[in-house]
C-alpha positions in Angstrom: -4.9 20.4 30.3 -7.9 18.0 29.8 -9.0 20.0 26.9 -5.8 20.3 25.1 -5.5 15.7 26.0 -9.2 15.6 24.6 -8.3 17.7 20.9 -5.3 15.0 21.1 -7.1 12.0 21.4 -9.7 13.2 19.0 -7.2 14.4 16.7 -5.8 11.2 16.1 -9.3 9.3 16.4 -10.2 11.0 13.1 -6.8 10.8 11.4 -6.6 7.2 11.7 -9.8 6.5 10.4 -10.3 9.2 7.7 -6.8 8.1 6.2 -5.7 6.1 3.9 -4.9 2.2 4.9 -1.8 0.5 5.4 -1.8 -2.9 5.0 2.1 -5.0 6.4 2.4 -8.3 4.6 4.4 -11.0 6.4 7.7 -11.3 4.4 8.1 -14.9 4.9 5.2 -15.6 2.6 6.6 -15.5 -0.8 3.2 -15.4 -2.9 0.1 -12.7 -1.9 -3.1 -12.9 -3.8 -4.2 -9.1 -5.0 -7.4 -8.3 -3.0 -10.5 -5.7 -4.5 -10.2 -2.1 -5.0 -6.4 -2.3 -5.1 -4.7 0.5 -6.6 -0.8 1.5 -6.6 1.9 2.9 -8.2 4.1 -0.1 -10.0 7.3 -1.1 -11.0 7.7 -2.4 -15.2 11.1 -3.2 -17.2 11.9 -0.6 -19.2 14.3 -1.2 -22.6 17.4 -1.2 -20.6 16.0 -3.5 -18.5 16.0 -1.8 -15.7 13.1 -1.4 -13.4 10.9 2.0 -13.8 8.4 3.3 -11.5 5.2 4.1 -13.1 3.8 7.7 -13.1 0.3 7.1 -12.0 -1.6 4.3 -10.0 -3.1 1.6 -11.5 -5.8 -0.9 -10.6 -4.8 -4.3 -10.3 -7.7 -6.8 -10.7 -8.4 -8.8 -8.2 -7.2 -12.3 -7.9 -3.4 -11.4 -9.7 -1.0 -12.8 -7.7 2.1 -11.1 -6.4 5.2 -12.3 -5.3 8.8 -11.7 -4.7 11.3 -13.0 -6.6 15.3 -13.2 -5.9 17.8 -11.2 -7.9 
């Protein structure tokens, strides 16, 4: 029983810190400023003018701003 709660804990150790990060941003703030080394997947108007979600990630330079806006 101890082993199998000690191959938990350490199993878990090493997953969150060998994983990628996960960073929550406060919703009430309307305006972030883009941080280093920050890569993603983004949304761009297409034609139509509807939104498309791009293939691959992109780096976004540090310093953009980003923000939400109302529909």
């Amino acid at each position: 029983m101890r082993l199998l709660l000690i191959l938990s804990v350490s199993a878990c150790a090493s997953g969150c810190v060998s994983g990628s990060r996960v960073v929550l941003v406060d919703p009430s703030q309307t305006i972030i400023r883009i941080g280093p080394d920050v890569r993603g997947r983004v949304y761009t108007k297409n034609k139509d003018g509807a939104w498309e979600l791009s293939r691959n990630k992109v780096h976004l330079p540090e310093g953009w701003y980003s923000g939400q806006i109302t529909p």
